[in-house]
N, C-alpha and C positions, 0 to 999 in steps of 0.2 A: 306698204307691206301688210300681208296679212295678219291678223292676230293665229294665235293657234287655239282651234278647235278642236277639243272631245270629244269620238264618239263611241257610245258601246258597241260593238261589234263582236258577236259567239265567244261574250267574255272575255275579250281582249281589248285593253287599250287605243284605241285606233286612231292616230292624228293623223289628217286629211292634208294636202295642200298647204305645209308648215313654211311660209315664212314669219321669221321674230322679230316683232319690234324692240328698234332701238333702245330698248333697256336693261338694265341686270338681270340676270337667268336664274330663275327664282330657288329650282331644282335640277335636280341630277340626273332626269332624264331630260328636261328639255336641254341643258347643259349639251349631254351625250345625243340629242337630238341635233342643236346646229352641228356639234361639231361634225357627226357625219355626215351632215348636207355639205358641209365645206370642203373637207374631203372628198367628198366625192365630185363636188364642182371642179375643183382644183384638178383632181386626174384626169377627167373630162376636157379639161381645158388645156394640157398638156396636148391631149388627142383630138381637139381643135385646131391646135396649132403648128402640128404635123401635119394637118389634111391639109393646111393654107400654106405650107412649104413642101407638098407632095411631088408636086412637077419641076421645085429647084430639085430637089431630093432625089430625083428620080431622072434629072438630065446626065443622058449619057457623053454629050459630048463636051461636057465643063467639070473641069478637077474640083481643085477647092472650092467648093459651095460656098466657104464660106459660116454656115449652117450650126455655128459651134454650141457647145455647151450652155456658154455668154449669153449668145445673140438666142438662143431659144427660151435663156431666165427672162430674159427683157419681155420678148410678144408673149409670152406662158404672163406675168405679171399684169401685162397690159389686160387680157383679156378675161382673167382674173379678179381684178377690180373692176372691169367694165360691169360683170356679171353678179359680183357681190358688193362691192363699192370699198373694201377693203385693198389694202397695197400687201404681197406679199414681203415687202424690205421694211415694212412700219408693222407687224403685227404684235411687237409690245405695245403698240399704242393703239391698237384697234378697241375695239368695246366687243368680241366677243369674248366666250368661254374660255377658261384660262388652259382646259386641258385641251385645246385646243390649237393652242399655238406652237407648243414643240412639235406635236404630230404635223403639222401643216408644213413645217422647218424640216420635218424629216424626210416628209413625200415630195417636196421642192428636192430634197439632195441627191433622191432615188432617182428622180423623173430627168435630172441632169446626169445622173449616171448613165440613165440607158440612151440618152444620146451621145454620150463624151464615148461609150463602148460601138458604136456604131460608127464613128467619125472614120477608121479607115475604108469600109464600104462605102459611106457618101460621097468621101472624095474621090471614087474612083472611076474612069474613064470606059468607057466602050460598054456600060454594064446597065440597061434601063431598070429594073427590079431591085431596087435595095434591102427590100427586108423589112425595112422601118417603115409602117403605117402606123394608121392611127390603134388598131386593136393589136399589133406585138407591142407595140409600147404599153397598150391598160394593160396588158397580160403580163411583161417580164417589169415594171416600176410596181402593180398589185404587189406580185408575188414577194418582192424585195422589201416592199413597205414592210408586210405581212410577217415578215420573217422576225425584223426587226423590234417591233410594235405588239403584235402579239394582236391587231386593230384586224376585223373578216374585211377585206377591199376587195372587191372585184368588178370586172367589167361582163357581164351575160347579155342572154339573149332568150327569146322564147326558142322553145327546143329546136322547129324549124327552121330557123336562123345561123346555129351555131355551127361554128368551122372547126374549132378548136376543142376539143373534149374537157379541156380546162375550164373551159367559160359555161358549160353546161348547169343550166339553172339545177338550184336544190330544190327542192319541193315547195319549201316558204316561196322561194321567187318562183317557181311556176304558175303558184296560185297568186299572185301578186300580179304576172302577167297579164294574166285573165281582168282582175280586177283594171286594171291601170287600159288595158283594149278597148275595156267597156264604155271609159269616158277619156281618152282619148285626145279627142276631138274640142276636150273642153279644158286642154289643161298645155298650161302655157311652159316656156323654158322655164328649167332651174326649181319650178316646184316639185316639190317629194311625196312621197308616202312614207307612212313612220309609224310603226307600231309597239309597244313596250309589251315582250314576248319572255316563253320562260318563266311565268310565275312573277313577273315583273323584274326579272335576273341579266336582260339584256335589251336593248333598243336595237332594231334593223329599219335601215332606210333604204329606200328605192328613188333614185333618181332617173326619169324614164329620159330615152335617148331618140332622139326621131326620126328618120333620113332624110336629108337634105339633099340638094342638087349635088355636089360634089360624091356623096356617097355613092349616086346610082351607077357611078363609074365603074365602080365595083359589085355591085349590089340589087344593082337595074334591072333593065329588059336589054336584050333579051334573053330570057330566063333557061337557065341551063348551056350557054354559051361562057365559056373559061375565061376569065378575068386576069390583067396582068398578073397576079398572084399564083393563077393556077386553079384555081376553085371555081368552082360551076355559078354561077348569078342569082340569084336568086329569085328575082324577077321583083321585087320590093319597086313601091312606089316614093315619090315624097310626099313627105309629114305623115309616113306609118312607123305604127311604134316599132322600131328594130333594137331593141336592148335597155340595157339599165347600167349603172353603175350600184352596184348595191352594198351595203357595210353593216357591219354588227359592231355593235361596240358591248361592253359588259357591263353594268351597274354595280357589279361586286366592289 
């Protein structure tokens, strides 16, 4: 893992490509730093795991899927710890940051909520569109964390991208876009950007999102041609940046 690097940037904090090594978290921002890399892995990884059960999800001629609350905690876990190497059912006994673990306990209960709320649409027959993708879910499990938590979660896009008026980047992640476009090309899964914003009052991470094969489904070419969804394609390649999960957490 990487160590985390400082750098100055137009007077702001700027931590680069943050992953932490295996040790105690010295302060309260790097503290506030993993924990919204995690968080945001975590949601992400929800929305991983609905793209890999999109076509049971979405079979019209089979009732119960199956697909339950359960069986989504289990491959949500699985891929989880493949990505961070933590378990979420062992996260008293992880070695990360302690404010940490209820909020992670709380986004696991949301991210099963908005699939156990969807369970009568999944099961149901004659119907190929469920509703349930991977971005209704970062949209209505964000919004819920959010409520609760009081934690900024969200899933965006650069403005061209967005479908949803919800996911409409703020200014910060506009400009963050930009930055994160420029190198791209050289930044592997699961690293972030993190900057300590606000007079040092608040830490925001960027976890950049990239398309993949399965994306272009929706997403693809050819471009401006409607998508099971209903919404126009975008004409998006694979391994171009398409979005972020992004979070504020506060230092107060």
């Amino acid at each position: 893992m990487k160590p985390l690097r400082f750098v100055c940037m137009a007077g702001v904090a700027f931590i680069a490509l943050v992953f932490f090594p295996s040790h105690s978290f010295t302060g309260q921002a790097e503290e506030a730093t993993e924990t919204a890399r995690l968080l945001a892995i975590l949601l992400d990884a929800g929305r991983v795991t609905i793209a890999k059960n999109q076509d049971l999800i979405n079979d019209p001629a089979r009732g119960d899927k199956g697909f339950t609350p359960e069986v989504f905690e289990k491959q949500l876990d699985e891929e989880f710890r493949r990505r961070t190497g933590f378990s979420l059912g062992q996260l008293e006994k992880e070695n990360i940051p302690e404010m940490a673990k209820p909020l992670l306990v709380r986004l696991l209960e949301e991210s099963k909520k908005t699939i156990a709320s969807y369970q009568p649409v999944i099961n149901l027959m004659g119907v190929r569109y469920k509703g349930l993708i991977p971005a209704t879910f970062g949209t209505e499990t964000a919004s819920r964390f959010h409520n609760w938590s009081g934690v900024y979660l969200k899933q965006t896009a650069p403005q061209s991208f967005v479908r949803n008026p919800k996911n409409a980047p703020d200014s910060y992640e506009a400009e963050a876009f930009t930055r994160l476009a420029s190198k791209s090309s050289g930044l592997n899964s699961d690293h972030v950007q993190s900057e300590v914003v606000d007079q040092g009052q608040s830490v925001r991470v960027m976890l950049p999102l990239f398309y993949g094969k399965p994306c272009l489904t929706c997403h693809g070419e050819p471009k401006g041609q409607r998508d099971i969804s209903g919404y126009p394609r975008e004409g998006a390649k694979e391994g171009e940046l398409g979005g972020a999960i992004s979070v504020r957490i506060s230092l107060k």
